[in-house]
Wavefront OBJ file of the C-alpha trace (Angstrom):
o trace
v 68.802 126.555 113.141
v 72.050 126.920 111.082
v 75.086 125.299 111.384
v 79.105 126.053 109.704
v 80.761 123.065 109.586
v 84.586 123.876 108.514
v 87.100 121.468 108.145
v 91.029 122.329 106.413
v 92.876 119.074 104.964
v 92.105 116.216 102.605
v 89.117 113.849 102.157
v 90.063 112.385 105.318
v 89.892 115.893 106.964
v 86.676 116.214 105.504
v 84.701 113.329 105.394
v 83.886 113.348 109.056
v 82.419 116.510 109.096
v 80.239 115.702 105.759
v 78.859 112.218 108.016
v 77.743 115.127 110.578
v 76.128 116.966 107.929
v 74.118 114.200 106.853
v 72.779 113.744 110.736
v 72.145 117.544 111.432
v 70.471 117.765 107.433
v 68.103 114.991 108.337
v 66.612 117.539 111.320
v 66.052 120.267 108.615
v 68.706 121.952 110.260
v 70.413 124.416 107.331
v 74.052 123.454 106.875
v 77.029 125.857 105.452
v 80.471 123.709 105.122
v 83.822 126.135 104.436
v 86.211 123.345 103.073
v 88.374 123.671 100.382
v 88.066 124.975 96.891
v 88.145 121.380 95.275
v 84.999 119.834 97.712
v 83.274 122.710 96.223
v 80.585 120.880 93.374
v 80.589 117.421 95.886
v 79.288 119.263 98.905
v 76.713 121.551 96.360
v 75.327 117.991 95.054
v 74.479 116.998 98.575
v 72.518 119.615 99.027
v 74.748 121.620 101.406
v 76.123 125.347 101.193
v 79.619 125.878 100.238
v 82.169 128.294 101.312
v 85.392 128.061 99.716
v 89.076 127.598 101.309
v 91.722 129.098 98.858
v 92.220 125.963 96.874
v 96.174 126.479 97.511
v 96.119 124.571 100.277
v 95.604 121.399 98.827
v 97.823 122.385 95.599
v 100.945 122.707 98.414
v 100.057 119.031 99.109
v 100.716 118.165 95.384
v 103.345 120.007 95.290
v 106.993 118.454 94.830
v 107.882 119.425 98.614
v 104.359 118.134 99.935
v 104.495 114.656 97.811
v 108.100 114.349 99.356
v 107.113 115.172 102.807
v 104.323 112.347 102.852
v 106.324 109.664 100.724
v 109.728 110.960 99.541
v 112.877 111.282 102.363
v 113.563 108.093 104.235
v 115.532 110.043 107.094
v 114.166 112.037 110.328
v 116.127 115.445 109.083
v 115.102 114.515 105.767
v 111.391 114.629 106.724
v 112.287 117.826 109.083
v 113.639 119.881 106.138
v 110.279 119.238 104.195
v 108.124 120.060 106.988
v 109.951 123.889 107.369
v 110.084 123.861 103.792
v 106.222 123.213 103.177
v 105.680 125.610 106.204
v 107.700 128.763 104.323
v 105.896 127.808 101.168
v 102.689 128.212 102.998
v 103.343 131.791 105.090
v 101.664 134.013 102.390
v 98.718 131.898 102.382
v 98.121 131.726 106.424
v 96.863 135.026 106.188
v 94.342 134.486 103.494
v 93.027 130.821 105.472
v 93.222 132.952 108.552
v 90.619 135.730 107.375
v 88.089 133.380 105.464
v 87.714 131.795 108.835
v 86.954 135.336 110.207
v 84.452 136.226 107.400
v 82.734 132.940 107.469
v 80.966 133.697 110.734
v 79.439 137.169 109.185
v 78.472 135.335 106.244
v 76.517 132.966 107.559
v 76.056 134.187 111.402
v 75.209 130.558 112.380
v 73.740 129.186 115.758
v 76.385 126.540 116.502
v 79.946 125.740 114.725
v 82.165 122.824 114.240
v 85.768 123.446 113.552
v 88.538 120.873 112.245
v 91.747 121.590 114.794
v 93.358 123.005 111.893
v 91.360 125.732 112.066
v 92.687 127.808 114.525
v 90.890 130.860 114.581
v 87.658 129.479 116.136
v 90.140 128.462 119.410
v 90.723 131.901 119.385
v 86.725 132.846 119.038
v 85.588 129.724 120.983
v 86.631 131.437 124.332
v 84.414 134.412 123.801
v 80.921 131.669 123.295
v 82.151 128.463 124.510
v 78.364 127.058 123.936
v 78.388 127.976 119.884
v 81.660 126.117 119.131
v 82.793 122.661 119.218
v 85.556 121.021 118.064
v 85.803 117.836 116.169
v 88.674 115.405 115.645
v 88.793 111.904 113.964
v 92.096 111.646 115.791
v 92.943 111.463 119.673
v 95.537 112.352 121.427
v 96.187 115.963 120.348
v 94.474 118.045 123.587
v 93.514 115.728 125.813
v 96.266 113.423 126.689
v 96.352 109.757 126.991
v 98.862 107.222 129.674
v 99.198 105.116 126.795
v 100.052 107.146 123.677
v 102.184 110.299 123.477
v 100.847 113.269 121.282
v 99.734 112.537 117.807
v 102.710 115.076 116.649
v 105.577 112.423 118.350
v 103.252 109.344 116.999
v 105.690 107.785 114.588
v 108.357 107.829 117.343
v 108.549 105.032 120.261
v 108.250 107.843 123.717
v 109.814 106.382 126.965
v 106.361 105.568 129.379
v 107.363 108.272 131.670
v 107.486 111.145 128.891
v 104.161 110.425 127.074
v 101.750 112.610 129.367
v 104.517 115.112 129.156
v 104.365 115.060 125.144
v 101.248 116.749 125.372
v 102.895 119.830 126.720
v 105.800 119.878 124.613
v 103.520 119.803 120.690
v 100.578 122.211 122.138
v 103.146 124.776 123.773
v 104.746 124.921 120.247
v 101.372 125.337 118.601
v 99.982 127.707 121.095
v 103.020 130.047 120.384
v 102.771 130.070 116.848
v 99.123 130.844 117.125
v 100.094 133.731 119.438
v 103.136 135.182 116.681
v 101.113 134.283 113.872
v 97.150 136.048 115.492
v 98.291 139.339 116.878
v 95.911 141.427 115.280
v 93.245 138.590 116.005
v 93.781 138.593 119.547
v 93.753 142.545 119.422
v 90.403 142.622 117.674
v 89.123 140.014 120.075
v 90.159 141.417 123.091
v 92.288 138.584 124.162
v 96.083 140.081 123.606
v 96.728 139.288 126.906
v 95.950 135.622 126.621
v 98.325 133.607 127.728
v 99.346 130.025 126.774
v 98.571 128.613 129.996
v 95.315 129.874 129.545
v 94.790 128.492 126.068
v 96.138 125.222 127.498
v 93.305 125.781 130.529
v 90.483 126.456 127.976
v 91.337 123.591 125.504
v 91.690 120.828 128.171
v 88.780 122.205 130.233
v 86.190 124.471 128.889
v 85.864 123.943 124.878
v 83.588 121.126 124.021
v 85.574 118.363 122.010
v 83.898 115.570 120.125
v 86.254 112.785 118.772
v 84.383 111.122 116.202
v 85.915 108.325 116.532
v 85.668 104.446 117.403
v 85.399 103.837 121.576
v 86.256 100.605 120.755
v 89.267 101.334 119.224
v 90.161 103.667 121.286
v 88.186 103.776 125.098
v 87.791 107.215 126.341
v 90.775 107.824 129.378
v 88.783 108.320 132.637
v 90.695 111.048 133.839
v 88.523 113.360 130.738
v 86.675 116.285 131.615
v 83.225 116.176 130.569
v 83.631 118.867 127.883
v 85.595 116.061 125.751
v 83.308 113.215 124.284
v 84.033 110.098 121.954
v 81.366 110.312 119.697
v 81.782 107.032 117.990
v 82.622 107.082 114.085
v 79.965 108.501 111.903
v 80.270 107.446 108.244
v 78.123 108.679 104.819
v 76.088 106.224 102.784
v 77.333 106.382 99.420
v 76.870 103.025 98.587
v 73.520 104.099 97.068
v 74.099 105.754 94.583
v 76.990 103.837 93.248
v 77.327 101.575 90.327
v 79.302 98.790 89.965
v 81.569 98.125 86.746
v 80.192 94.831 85.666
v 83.934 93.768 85.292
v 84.940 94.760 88.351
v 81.598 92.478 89.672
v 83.309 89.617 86.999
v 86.220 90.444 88.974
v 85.241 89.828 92.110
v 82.663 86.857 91.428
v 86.631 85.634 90.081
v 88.459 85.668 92.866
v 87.477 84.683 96.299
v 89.726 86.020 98.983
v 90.392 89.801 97.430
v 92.368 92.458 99.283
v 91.866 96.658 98.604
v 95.115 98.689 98.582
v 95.207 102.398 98.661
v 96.845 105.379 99.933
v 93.944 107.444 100.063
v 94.741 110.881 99.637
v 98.303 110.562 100.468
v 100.896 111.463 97.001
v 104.532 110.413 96.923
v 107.367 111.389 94.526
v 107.257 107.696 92.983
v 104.192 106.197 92.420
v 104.932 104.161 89.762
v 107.913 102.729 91.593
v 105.243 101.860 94.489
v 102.359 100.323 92.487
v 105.014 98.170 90.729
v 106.396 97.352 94.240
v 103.156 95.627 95.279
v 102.394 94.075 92.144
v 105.179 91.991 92.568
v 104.829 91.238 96.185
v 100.870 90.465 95.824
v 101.715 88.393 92.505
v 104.502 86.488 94.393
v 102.510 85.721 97.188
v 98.748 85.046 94.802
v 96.656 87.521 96.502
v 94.326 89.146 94.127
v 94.136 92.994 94.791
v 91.839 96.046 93.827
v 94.361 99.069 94.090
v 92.992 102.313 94.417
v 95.104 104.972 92.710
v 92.701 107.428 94.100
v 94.742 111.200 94.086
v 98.130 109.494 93.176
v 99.832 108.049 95.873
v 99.464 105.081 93.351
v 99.217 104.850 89.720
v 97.345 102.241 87.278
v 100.214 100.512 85.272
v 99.649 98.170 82.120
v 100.244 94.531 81.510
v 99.263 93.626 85.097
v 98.051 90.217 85.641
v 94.552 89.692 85.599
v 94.642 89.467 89.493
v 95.376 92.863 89.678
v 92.035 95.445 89.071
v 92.364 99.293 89.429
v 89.921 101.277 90.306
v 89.710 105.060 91.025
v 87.443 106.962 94.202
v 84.950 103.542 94.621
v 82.537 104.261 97.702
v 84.459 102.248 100.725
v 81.000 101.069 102.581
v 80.353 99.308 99.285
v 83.701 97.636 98.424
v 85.258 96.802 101.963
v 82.273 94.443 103.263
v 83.188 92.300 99.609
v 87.078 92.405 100.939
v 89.215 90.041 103.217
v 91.597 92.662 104.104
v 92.485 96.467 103.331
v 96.081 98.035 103.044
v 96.175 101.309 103.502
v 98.031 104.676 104.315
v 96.614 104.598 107.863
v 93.933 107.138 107.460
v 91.463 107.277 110.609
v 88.658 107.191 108.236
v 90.052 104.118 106.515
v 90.824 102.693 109.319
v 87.628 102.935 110.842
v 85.873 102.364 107.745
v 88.169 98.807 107.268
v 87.341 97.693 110.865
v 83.710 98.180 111.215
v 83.572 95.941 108.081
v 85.842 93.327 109.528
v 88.594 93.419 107.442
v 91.855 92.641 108.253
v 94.492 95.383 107.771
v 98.265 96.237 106.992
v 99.302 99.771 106.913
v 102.004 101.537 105.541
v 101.750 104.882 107.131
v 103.286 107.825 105.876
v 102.724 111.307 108.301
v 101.339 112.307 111.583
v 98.244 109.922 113.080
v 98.914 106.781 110.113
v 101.657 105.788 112.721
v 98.910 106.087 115.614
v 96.674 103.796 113.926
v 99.327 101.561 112.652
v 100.253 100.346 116.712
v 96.266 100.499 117.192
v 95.613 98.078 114.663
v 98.043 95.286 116.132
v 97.669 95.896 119.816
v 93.847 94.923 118.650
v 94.986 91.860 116.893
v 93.472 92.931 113.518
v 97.014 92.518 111.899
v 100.546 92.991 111.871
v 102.469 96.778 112.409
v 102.402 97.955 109.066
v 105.940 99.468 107.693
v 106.922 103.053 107.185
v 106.550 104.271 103.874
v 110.145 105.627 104.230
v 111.406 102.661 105.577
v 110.112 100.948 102.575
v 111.437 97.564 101.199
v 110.494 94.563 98.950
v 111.580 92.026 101.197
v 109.633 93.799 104.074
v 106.519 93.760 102.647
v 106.688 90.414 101.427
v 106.780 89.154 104.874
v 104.158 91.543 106.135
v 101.818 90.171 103.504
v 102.348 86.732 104.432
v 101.186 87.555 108.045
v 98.184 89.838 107.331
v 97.044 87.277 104.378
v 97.327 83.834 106.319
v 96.974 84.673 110.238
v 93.557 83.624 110.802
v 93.663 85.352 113.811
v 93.638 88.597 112.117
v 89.907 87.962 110.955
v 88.381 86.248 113.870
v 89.636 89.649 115.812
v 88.461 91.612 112.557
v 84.653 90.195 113.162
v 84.694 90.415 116.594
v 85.939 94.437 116.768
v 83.408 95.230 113.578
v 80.420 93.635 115.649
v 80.972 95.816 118.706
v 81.453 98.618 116.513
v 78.345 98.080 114.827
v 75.960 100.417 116.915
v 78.625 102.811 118.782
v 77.939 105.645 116.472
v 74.212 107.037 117.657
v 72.792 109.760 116.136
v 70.688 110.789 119.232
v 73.140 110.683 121.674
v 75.250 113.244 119.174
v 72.487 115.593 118.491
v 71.787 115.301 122.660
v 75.471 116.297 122.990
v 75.255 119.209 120.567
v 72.227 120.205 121.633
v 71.697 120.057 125.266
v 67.982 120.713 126.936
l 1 2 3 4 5 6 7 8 9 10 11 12 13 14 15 16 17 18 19 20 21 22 23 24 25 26 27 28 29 30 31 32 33 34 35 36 37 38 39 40 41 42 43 44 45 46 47 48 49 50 51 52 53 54 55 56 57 58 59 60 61 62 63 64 65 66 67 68 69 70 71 72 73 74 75 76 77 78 79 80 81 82 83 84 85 86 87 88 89 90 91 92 93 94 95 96 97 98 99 100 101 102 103 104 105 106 107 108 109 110 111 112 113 114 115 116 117 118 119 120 121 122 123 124 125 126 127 128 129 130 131 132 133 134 135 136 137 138 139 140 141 142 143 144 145 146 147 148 149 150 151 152 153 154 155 156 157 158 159 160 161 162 163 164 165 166 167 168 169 170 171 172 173 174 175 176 177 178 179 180 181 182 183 184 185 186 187 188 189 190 191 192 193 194 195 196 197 198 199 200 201 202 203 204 205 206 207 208 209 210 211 212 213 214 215 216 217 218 219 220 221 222 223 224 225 226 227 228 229 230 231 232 233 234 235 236 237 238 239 240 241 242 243 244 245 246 247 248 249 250 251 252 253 254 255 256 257 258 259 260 261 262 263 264 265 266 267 268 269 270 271 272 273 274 275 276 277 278 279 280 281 282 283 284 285 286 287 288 289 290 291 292 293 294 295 296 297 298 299 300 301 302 303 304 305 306 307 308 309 310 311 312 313 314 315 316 317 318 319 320 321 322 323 324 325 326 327 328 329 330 331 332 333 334 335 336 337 338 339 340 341 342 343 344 345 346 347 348 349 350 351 352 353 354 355 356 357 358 359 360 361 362 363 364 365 366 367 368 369 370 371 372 373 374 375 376 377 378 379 380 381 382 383 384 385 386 387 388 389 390 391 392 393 394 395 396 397 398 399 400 401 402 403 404 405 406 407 408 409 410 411 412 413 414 415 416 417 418 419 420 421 422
């Protein structure tokens, strides 16, 4: 049996599909993973077999328009601009994403395939052998819709009740007419150029299986889903075993008693100097002792920091959170998820797309206050979200109570059952 797992984004993009390479590698099934260029010698030590995504992708990210998109304009148009500016930097490179999806199937011709929604060629594909793909998500609310939350797309906005089921229509109607403009010749080859997007829309919601790995807990499957779309539960690595600890980082912590973690995961911003310095002073000010992650930049290590203050760069989450009263974070779904099964207490400061999603999760669950906009951004803000998320006991009793029902959701059986049915 042989499986391509492919996944296009960041580590959050990809660590999901690496937890379901660890579950499928345990059957001896053989495992191929097309990810980007820079996952390349990470995936190889695990064991796995590596395709490569053009390793542009990820450069556009760093790039002065990507790093402004994610944490630079404060303003809707500002943040518009950057999007169809990062989107006309990217055109030339569509083309060469869009045929390494296509070539990946002859290269490894495998039995079964799991595709990241940003890979849009397998939609195409999918409706040719429904039973060899499956999507995956760590996020909700992009196909399938939801009475309580509009379309991940519209997340960071606050949608009138009776226009949130209607969202759903309005993002995937976009995206299902760039797909057409920008896959002629794929739909040609295919046989599908007279697909239309009601059609798409009909296979999507109805026909392709879906599997959101993702928490039921935090978010309960809507009861109005076909049974092609499954919540999985969230599947996580274990790279706590192989990691070792600084022994002043474990002086560190042995130090202080009630630490926090800060990071913006893979999430880069125009100032992060300006940032780091931000939350020193706020964390200082308030005497919480933090470990900030500085990770792929979003935050940078800055000297003459009290000794309350302890960076760190890429430590293994499953061994630092459980050590941790709360995390503050970008809003990640991994981190999220990641944070709440280990019954911390969080405060996010989201920056694109899903963060925002998370960010109303996490307090309509009680497991601390809604987080601030990273361009909305201010001293005197944070200050007084700190004070909440550090003090309201509340937070934590919620916190233990969400990580114990999380503790078994994520079954291995059931998945391979799903994936595999008799």
């Amino acid at each position: 049996m042989k499986i391509l797992l492919i996944s296009l984004g960041t580590r959050g993009d990809i660590e999901p599909f690496l937890a379901l390479a660890e579950v499928f590698s345990k059957r001896n099934i053989e495992v191929t993973c097309l990810f980007p260029e820079q996952f390349k010698s990470e995936v190889q030590e695990l064991g796995y077999k590596f395709l490569a995504f053009d390793r542009r992708f990820l450069e556009l990210i760093e790039s002065p328009t990507g790093k402004n998109l994610m944490g630079g304009g404060k303003s809707a148009w500002s943040q518009l601009k950057n999007y169809f500016k990062l989107a006309k930097e990217s055109i030339s490179l569509q083309k060469t994403l869009l045929n390494q999806q296509k070539t990946s199937l002859a290269q490894v011709a495998p039995d079964l395939v799991f595709f990241h929604p940003k890979a849009l060629y397998y939609y195409l594909i999918a409706r040719l052998d429904p039973k060899k793909y499956i999507l995956v998500s760590p996020i909700p609310c992009i196909v399938h819709p939801s009475d309580e939350y509009p379309h991940m797309g519209l997340a960071k906005w606050n949608i009138p009740k009776r226009f949130i089921r209607i969202s759903y229509n309005w993002v995937n109607q976009a995206r299902y007419f760039v797909m057409k403009l920008t896959m002629k010749n794929e739909l040609k080859e295919l046989g599908l150029s007279k697909l239309t997007t009601g059609q798409l829309r009909e296979f999507e919601l109805k026909e392709l299986k879906t599997f959101y790995a993702l928490s039921p807990t935090l978010f309960p499957r809507p009861v109005d889903w076909p049974d092609s779309a499954q919540i999985v539960g969230y599947f996580k690595r274990n790279q706590e075993s192989v990691y070792q600890a600084d022994s002043r980082l474990l002086a560190w912590l042995a130090k202080y008693p009630k630490p926090v973690f800060l990071t913006f995961g893979s999430m880069t911003n125009p100032k992060p100097e300006f940032f780091t310095q931000q939350f020193i002073e706020a964390l200082v000010k308030l005497k919480i002792p933090a470990i900030i992650n500085c990770s792929w930049g979003g935050l940078t290590e800055l000297t003459g920091t009290p000794d309350s203050i302890f960076f760190v760069n890429h430590i293994p989450y499953d061994w630092i959170f459980p050590k941790m009263y709360g995390v503050i974070h970008h809003g990640g779904s991994g981190t999220t998820h990641q944070s709440a099964i280990n019954a911390c207490v969080q405060l996010i400061i989201p920056h694109i797309m899903d963060q925002f999603f998370w960010n109303k999760v996490i307090q309509s669950k009680g497991l601390g206050p809604l987080g601030i906009s990273i361009h909305q951004f201010s001293q005197q803000k944070l200050e007084e979200k700190l004070l909440d998320f550090y003090q309201n006991q509340n937070y934590k009793l919620n916190a233990k109570h969400v990580a114990e029902k999380m503790k078994n959701e994520a079954n291995e059986n059931i998945l391979i059952d799903l994936a595999f049915p008799k």
